[in-house]
N, C-alpha and C positions, 0 to 999 in steps of 0.2 A: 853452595850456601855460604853466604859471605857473612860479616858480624852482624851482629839482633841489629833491626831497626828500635829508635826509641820508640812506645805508645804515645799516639796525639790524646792531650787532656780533651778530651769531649765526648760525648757516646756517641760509640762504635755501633756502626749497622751488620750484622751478622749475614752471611751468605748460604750458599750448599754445595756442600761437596761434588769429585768426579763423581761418585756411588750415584748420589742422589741422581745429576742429569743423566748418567747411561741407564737409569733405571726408568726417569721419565722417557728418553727416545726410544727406550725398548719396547716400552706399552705400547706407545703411540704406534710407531711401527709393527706389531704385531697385531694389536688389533684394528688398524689403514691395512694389513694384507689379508687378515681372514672375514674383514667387512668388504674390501675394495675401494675405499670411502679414508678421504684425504680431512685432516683435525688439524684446529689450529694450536689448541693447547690440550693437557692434558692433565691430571691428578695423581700423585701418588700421596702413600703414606708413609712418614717418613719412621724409622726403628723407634725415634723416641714420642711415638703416636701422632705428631702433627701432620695434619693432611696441608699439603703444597700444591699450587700449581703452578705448571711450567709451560713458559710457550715455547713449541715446537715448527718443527719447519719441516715439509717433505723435502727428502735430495734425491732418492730415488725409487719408483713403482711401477712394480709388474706385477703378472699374477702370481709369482713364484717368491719375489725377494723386496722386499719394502725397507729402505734409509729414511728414520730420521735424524734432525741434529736440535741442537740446543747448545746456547751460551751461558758458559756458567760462570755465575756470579758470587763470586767472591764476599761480598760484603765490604767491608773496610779493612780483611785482613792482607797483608803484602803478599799474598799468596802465588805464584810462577804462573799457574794454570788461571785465574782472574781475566777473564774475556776469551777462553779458548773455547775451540768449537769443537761439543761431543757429537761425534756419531754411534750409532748402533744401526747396524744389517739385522734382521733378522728373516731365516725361512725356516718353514716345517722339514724336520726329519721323522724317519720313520723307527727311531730307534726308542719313543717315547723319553729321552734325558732332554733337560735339558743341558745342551754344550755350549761352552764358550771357546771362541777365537780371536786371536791376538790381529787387531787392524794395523794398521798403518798410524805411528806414535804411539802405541800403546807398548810397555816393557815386558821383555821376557825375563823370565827368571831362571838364572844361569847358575846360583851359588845356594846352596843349601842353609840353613838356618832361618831360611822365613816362615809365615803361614802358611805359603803356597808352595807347591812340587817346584824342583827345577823340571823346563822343558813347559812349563804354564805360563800362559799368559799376567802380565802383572795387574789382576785383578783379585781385589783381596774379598777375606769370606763373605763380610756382612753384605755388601754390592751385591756380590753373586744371589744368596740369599733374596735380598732383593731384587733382585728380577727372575728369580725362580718364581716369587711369591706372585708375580704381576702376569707370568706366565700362563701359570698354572688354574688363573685364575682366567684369562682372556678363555684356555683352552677350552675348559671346564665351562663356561657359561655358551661356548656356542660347539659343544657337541664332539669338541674332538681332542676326546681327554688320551686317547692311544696314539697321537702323536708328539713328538719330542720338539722343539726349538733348538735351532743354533742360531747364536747369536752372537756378532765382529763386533767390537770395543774399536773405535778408532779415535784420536785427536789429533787435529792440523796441529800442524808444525810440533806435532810431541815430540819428537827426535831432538830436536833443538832447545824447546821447554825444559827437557830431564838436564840437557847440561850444567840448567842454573842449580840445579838440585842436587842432592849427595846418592843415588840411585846408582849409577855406575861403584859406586865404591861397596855399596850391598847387593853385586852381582845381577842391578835391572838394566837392562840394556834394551838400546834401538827406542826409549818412549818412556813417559812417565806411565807411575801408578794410579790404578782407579782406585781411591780411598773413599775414608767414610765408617766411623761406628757409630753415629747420630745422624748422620745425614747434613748435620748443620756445619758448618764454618761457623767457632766463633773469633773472633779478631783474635791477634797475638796470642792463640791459646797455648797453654804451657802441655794441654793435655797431646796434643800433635807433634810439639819438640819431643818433649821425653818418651812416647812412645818410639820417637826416630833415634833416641841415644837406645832404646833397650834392644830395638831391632837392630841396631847398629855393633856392639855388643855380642846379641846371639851369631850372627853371622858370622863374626871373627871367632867363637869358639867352634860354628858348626864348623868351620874350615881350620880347625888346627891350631888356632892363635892362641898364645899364653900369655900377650905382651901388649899393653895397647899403648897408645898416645893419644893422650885428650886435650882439647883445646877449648878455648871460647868460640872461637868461629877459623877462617879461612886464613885471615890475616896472622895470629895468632901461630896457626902450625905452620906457615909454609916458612916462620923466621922457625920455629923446631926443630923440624924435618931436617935445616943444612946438618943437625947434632945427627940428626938417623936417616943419613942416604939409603938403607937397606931396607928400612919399613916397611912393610904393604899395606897399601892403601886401604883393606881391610879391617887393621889395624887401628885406623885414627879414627876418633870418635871426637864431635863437637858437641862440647856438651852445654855451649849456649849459656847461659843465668844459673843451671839448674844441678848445682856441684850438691846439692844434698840428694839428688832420684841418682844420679849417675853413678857416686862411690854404693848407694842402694843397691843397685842395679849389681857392679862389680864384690860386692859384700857376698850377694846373694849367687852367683858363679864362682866356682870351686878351683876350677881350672883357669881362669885368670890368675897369675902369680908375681906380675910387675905392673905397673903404672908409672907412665911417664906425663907428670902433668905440666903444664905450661898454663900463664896464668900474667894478663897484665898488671899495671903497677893499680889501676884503681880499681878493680875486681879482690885486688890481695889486701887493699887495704880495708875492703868491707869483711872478706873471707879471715882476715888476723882477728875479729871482732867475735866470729860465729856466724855472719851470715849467710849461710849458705843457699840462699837465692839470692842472686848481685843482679838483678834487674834495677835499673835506675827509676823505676818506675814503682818498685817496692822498697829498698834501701837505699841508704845515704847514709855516707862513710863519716863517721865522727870524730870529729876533729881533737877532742879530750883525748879520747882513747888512742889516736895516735900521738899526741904531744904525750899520754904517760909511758908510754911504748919507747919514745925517744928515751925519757929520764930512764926507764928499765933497760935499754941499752947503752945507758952510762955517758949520757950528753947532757952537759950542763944546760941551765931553766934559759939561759941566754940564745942556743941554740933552738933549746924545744920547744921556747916558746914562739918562734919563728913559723912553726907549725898553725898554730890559733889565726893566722893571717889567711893563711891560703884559701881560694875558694872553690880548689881541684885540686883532689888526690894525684893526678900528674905531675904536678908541681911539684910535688917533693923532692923532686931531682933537682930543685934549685937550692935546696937545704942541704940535701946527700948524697956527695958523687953518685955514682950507678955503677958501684962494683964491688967486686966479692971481698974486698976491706972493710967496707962500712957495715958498722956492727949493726945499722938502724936497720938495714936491708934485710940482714942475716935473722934479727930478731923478728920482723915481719914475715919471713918466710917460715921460721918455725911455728911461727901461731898459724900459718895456712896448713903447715905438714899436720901440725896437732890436731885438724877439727877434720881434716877430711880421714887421716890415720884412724881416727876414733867412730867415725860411721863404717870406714872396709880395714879393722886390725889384722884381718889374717894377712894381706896385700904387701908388696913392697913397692912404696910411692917414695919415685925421687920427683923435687916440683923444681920448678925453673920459673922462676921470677925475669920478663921478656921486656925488654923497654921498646918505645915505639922505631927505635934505631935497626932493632933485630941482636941488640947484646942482650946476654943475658946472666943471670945470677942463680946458681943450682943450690940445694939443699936435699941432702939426704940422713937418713941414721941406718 
């Protein structure tokens, strides 16, 4: 996962989740095997009541085992999985459960701290859930409710999809996640990130961790990391726009007992402020309040007001060298230590102001 995309000003078309289509090819597929009879689309309902329809595609039928697939669409969010293709197998067992099994792209789960067992496939509750419900109900309507379903989660090229994603560092390997608590995709949701900082988070404490490293995005820690060659990947948490859920998140974990944040020049210069959502698409760094910031680090009006000019908080590296002398730097980074200290105070955060070179400026108490 690489730094936020900005939001395009226009309205956004909303998509559906992995959940939602391995739920639709599930139907399809199970009831194309206990009819014999090939559908072009199909209906579900999705958790947050809207009934959907989705077009499906046979890929494989017998009397025993029926494949459908479906491409799932994203909406307008930048989503990795945006035009992948779901599959679900499904055939009767005779154990009455229904079971799931990990296809081909779909992740296993190797590391403890998620929703799901290690040794399960990465398919998370509500999905499951969801195509229990679809099951049970094909079974039920045509007489054979003492039989169980298993049913293969598969996506082309998932293997290679999960690279662009942070999944390997929360113990899913071999494929992405089947997600979905709405079923819906909506663009840029904040509710998908920070559900991925809290999961990110619990994983590092089910596995031992006491020390994290958080960043905005990709770019951000890999100039970090040269300070912490020994870290595990475990460890780092992107925490994206969303420094107010994040120190939340670490506030509310007991056994976290350090923080290493890292933090560029124009996220710091909103975060010295109080904002603690730095999405460019909710704030904008003001320009006052860093020109009174200079004068409170003791620069004359001829200097600070050199600030009122700029039209990027980047820029200020053209006013303030970018080193641990310049008192302008020092006094910005203690306004970031103050606001995020004050959401997680049991925590010891040291932050690291990162210029786009990879130097950087630290701050601790």
């Amino acid at each position: 996962m690489g730094e936020l995309q900005d939001i395009p000003d226009r309205p956004l078309r909303k998509g559906y989740t992995t959940g939602a289509c391995a739920t639709a090819c599930t139907k399809a597929a199970l009831w194309s095997l206990v009819t014999q009879k090939e559908i072009k689309e199909t209906q579900i309902q999705l958790p947050i009541g809207d009934l959907v329809t989705f077009k499906v595609q046979r890929n494989k039928f017998t009397k025993k085992e029926v494949t459908y697939t479906t491409i799932k669409d994203a909406g307008d969010d930048p989503d990795v999985t945006h035009n992948a293709e779901i599959l679900a197998t499904v055939c009767l067992n005779n154990t009455g459960d229904i079971l799931f099994k990990r296809g081909e792209g779909v992740g296993l789960i190797t590391l403890p701290g998620l929703e799901i067992p290690v040794g399960e496939p990465a398919i998370n509750p509500v999905p499951r859930d969801m195509m229990r419900i679809v099951c049970k109900k094909i079974l039920s309507d045509h007489g054979l409710e003492k039989n169980g379903v298993t049913i293969t989660i598969s996506v082309k090229n998932g293997e290679q999809l999960a690279k662009r994603t942070l999944n390997s560092r929360l113990g899913i390997l071999h494929g992405i996640s089947i997600l979905g608590t709405t079923g819906v995709v909506t663009p840029f949701s904040a509710a998908s990130y920070i559900a991925s900082i809290q999961q990110g988070i619990d994983v590092a404490i089910a596995n031992g961790k006491t020390e994290l490293l958080i960043n905005s995005g990709a770019r951000s820690e890999k100039m970090l990391k040269a300070l912490f060659p020994n870290i595990s990947e475990i460890s780092c948490i992107h925490y994206g726009n969303w420094i107010q859920e994040t120190f939340e998140k670490i506030d509310q974990s007991p056994q976290i007992t350090k923080v290493s944040m890292g933090i560029m020049l124009g996220k710091a210069a909103k975060l010295a402020q109080g904002m603690t959502n730095t999405h460019s698409g909710k704030t904008t760094w003001d320009k006052d309040f860093i020109y009174q910031l200079a004068i409170e680090a003791g620069y004359p009006d001829q200097i600070a007001n050199k600030v009122l000019a700029l039209n990027m908080a980047g820029r200020l590296r053209e006013i303030f060298t970018f080193n641990d002398q310049e008192n302008f730097y020092q006094k910005l980074i203690e306004q970031c230590h103050y606001y995020c200290q004050r959401i997680a105070p049991k925590v010891t955060i040291t932050m690291y102001l990162i210029n786009s070179d990879g130097t950087h400026i630290s701050y601790s108490i």
